[in-house]
PARO-466610 format. One record per residue (C-alpha): residue in one letter; x, y, z. Coordinates in steps of 0.1 Angstrom, whole numbers, plus 2048, in hexadecimal, padded with zeros to 3 digits. Layout:
> A|X|Y|Z .
...
END
This chain:
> X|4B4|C1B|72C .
> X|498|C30|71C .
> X|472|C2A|725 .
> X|46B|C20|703 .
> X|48A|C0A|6FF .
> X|47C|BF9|721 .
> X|45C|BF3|710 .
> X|467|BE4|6EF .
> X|47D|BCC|703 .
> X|45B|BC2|719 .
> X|446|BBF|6FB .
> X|464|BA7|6EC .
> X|464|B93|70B .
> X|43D|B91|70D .
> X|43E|B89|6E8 .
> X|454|B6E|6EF .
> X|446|B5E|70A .
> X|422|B5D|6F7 .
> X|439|B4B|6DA .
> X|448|B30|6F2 .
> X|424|B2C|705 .
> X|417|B28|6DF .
> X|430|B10|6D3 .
> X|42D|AFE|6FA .
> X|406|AF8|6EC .
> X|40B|AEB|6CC .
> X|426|AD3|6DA .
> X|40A|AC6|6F5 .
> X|3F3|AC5|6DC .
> X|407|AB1|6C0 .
> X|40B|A96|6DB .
> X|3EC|A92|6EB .
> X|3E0|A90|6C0 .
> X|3FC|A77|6BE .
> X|3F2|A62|6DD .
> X|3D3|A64|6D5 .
> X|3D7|A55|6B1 .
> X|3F1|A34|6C4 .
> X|3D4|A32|6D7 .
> X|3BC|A2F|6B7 .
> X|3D0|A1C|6A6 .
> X|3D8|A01|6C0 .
> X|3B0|9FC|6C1 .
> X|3AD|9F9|6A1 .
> X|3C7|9DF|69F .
> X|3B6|9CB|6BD .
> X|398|9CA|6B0 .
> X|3A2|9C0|68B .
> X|3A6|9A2|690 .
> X|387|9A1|6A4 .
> X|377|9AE|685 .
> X|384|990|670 .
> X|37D|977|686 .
> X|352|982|68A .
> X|354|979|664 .
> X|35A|956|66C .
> X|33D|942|669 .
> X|33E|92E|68A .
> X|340|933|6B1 .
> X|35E|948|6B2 .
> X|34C|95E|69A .
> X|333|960|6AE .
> X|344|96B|6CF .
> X|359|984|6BD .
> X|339|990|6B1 .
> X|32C|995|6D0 .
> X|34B|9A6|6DE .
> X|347|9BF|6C3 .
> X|325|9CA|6C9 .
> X|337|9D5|6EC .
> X|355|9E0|6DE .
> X|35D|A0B|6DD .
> X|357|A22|6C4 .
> X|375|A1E|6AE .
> X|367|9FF|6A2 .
> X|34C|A0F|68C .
> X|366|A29|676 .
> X|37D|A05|676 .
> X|363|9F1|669 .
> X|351|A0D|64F .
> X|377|A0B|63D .
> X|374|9E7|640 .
> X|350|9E7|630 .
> X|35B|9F6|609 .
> X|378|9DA|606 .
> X|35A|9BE|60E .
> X|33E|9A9|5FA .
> X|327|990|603 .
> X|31E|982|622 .
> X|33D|995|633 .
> X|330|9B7|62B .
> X|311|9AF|636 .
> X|31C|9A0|657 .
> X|32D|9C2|65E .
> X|30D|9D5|654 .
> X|2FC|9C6|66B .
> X|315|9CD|684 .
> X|310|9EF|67F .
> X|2EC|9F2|684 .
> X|2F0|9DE|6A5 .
> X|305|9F6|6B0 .
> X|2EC|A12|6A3 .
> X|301|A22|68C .
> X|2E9|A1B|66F .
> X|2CE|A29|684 .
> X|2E2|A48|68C .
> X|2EC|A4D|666 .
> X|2C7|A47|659 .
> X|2B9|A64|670 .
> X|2D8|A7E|662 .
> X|2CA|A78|63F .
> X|2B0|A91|64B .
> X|2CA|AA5|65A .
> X|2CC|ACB|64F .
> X|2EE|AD0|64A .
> X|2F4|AC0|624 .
> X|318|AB4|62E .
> X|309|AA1|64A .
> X|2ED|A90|630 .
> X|30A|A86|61C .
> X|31E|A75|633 .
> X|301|A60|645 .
> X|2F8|A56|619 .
> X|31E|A4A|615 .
> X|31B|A36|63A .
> X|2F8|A2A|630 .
> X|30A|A1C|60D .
> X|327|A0A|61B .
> X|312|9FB|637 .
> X|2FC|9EB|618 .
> X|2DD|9EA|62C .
> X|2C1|9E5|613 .
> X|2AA|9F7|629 .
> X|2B4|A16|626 .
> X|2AB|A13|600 .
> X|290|A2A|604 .
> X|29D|A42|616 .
> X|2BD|A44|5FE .
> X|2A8|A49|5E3 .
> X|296|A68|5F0 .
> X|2B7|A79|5F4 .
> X|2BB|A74|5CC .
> X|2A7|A95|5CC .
> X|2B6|AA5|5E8 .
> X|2BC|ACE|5E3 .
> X|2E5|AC7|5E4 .
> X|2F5|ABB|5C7 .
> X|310|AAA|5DD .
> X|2F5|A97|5F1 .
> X|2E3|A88|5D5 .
> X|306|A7D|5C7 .
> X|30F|A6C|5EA .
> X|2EA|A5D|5EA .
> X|2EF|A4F|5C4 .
> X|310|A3E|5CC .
> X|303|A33|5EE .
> X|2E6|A1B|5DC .
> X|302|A0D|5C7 .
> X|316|A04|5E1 .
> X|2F7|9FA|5F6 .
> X|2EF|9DC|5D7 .
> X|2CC|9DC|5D8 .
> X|2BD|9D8|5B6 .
> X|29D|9EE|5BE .
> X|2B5|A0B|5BE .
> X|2B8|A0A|59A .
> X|296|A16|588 .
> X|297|A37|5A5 .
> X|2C0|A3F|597 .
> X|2B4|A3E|574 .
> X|299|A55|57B .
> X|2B2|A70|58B .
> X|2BF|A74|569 .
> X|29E|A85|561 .
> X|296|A9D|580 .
> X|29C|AC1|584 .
> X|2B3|AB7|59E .
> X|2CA|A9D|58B .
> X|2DF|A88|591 .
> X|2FF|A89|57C .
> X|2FE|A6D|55E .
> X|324|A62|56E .
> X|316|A5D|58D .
> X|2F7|A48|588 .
> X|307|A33|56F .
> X|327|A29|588 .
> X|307|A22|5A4 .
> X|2FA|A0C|589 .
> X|31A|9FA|584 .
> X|31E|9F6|5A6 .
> X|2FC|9E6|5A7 .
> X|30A|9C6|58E .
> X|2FB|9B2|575 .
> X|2D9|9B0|58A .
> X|2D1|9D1|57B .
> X|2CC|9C5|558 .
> X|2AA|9BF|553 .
> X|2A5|9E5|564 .
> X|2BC|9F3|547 .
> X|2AD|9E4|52E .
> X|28B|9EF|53C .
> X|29D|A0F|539 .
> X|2A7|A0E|514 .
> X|281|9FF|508 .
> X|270|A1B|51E .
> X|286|A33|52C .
> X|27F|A4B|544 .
> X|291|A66|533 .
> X|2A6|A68|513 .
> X|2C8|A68|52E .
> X|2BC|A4B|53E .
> X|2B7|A38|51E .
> X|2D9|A42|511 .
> X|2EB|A36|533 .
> X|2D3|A17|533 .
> X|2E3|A0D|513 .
> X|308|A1D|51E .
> X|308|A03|539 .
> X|2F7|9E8|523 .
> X|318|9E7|50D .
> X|32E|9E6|52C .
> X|31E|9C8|53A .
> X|320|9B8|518 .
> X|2FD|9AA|518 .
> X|2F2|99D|4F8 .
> X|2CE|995|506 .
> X|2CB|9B9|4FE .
> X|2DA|9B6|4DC .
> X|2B4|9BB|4CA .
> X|2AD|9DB|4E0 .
> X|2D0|9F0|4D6 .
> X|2CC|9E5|4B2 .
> X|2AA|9F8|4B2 .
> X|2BA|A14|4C3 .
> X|2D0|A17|4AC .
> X|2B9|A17|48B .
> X|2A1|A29|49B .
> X|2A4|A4C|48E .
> X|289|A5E|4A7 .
> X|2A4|A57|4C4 .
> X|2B8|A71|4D1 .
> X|2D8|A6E|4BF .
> X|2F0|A6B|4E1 .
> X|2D5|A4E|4E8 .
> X|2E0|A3F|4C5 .
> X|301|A44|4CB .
> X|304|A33|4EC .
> X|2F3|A18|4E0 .
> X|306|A17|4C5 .
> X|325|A16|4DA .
> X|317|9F8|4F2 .
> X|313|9E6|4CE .
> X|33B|9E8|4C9 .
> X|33F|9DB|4EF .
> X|32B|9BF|4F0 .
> X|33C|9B3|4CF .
> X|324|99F|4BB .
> X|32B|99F|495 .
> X|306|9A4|490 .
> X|300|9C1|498 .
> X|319|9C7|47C .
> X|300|9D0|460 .
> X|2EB|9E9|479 .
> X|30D|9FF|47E .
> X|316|A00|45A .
> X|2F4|A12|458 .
> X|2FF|A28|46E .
> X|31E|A2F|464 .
> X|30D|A38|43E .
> X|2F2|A57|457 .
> X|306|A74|44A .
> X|2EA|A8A|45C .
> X|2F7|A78|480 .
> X|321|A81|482 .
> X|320|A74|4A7 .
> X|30F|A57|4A0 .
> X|328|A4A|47F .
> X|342|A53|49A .
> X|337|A38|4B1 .
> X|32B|A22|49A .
> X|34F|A21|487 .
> X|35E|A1D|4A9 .
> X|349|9FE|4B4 .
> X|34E|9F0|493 .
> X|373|9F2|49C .
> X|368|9E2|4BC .
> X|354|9C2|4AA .
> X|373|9BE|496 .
> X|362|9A3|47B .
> X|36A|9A2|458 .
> X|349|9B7|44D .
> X|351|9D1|467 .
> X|375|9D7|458 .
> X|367|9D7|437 .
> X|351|9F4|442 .
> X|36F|A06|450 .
> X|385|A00|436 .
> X|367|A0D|41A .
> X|365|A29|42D .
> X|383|A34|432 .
> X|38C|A33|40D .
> X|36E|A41|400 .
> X|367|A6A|3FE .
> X|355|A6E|424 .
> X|371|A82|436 .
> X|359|A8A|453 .
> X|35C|A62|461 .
> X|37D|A56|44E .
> X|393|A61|46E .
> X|37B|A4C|487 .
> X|379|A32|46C .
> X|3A0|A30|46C .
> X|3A8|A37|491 .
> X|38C|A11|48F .
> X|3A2|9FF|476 .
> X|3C2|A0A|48C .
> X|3AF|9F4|4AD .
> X|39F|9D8|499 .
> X|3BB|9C0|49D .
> X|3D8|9B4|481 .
> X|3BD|9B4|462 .
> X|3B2|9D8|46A .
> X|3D8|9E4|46C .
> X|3E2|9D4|44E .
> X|3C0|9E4|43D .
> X|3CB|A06|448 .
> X|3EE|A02|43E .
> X|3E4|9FC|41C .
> X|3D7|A1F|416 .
> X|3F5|A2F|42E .
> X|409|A2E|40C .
> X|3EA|A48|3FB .
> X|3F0|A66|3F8 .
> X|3D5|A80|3FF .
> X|3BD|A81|41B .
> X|3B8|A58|41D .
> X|3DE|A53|420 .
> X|3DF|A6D|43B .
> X|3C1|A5F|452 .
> X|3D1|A3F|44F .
> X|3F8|A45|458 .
> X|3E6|A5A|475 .
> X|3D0|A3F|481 .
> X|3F0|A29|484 .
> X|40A|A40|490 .
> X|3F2|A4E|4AC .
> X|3E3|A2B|4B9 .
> X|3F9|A13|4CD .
> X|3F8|9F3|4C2 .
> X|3D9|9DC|4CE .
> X|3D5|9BA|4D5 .
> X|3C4|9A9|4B7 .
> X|399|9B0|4B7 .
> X|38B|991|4B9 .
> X|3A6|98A|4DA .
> X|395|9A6|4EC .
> X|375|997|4E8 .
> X|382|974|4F4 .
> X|38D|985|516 .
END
């Protein structure tokens, strides 16, 4: 055998070996992960139940309570992915929990931590523990220099639920360092119907045109008609932006009252504001009355081809009587027939208007 045959056959061998010795590694490795994990997970399913029963309001409660505030440190990641599926007095037992175990204390000082990752994660634990007094400190991260930290820190006060968090999220709308619109408005929403009076605050004196708009965005979701007056003047008020028209226009069409009927036929007639007879033809597809479809129906026969889609693709969801109004000019020909057999042909069929706004 030659000296360089002896040599390849070593380096196989050696090669080899190394290859078993690797694959030996990963194999201890992979089941020292997987006891480890039966290990996790048979904690977790002790103290479960453990979990449940500190809920109860009584002496049981109360001793598994205590036995928690003793019990390892599995029991904090168990109960932070119990903490988003609670409300109420629950979630609030369990963030209290927490910071008796000091994990609230521990998250609160890594909001000043340097790495931005680690300012993140301690915002997201500080939101689904919902302790209200870390508010503040939330609220300075809103003008944090990471994008991704003030994001975490915006949905972190929504989840938190306290009300004070509102007025600094609209503000973040405004700042060099903002806060995406999406964001702020799901924190907002997260916040509940206790935020009203702060949005309409928002839409009377807004801290920034973007705040307004939202303010009025989330307005229409809630469906309040206490702030009925203030959209309607949003809406006729040509010195607003037109998006903040628009939105308010929109939250007009959601909270469905057929007065505001008259105030979105002016719109609709603003041939200097497209965007705004867009919305303004949708919501009045939204309200649904008579007046509206009247509106819709003028419209979409008359000579405006810049809004006689929207006003079509609005007859086609404003219930039976907007179909059949639509359907009556399908059998045109010219540019009316065609927006109206492509309002009905594209849109499924809806439930009847003035159903939707029953529900």
């Amino acid at each position: 055998m030659t000296t360089l045959t002896t040599a390849a056959l070593v380096a196989t061998l050696v090669l080899t070996g190394a290859v078993l010795l690797l694959l030996a590694a990963v194999a201890v490795e992979h089941a020292r992960r997987g006891r480890r994990l039966a290990r996790e997970e048979r904690r977790r399913a002790e103290l479960t139940p453990l979990v449940y029963a500190a809920l109860d309001d009584d002496e049981d409660g109360a001793a598994a309570l205590a036995r928690l505030e003793a019990a390892p440190a599995s029991l904090d990641d168990l109960v932070l992915d119990l903490l988003p599926q609670l409300r109420g007095a629950d979630r609030a037992a369990l963030g209290r929990l927490l910071a008796r175990r000091g994990v609230v204390t521990r998250a609160a000082a890594d909001l000043a931590a340097r790495a931005p990752w680690r300012r993140g994660r301690a915002a997201a634990l500080l939101g689904n523990a919902a302790d209200p007094g870390q508010t503040d400190a939330l609220t300075a991260l809103l003008a944090d220099r990471a994008p991704d930290v003030r994001c975490a820190a915006a949905r972190a006060l929504g989840k938190a639920g306290d009300v004070r968090a509102a007025g600094p999220l609209l503000r973040a709308l405004a700042r060099s360092r903002r806060v995406p619109a999406g964001v702020v408005g799901m924190a907002l929403l997260d916040l509940g119907t206790p935020v009203l009076p702060d949005l309409r605050a928002a839409v009377t004196d807004p801290p920034s045109p973007a705040a307004q708009a939202l303010a009025a965005d989330l307005l229409g979701l809630h469906g309040d008609v206490e702030a009925l007056p203030l959209l309607l003047g949003l809406v006729a008020d040509a010195r607003r932006p037109a998006a903040v028209r628009c939105s308010a226009a929109t939250a007009l069409g959601r909270v469905g009252v057929p007065t505001a009927t008259p105030a979105l036929g002016a719109a609709l007639a603003q041939t200097a504001v497209p965007a705004l007879r867009h919305a303004a033809a949708e919501a009045l597809g939204r309200i649904g009355d008579d007046d509206a479809i009247d509106l819709l129906a003028a419209t979409v026969a008359g000579g405006d081809d810049a809004v006689r889609a929207a006003c079509a693709d609005a007859l086609a969801g404003a219930g039976e009587e907007g179909r059949a109004r639509l359907a009556a000019h399908a059998w045109h020909s010219g540019r009316v027939g065609e927006a109206a057999r492509a309002a009905l042909s594209n849109r499924p069929r809806p439930r009847d208007a003035r159903v939707r706004r029953a529900a």
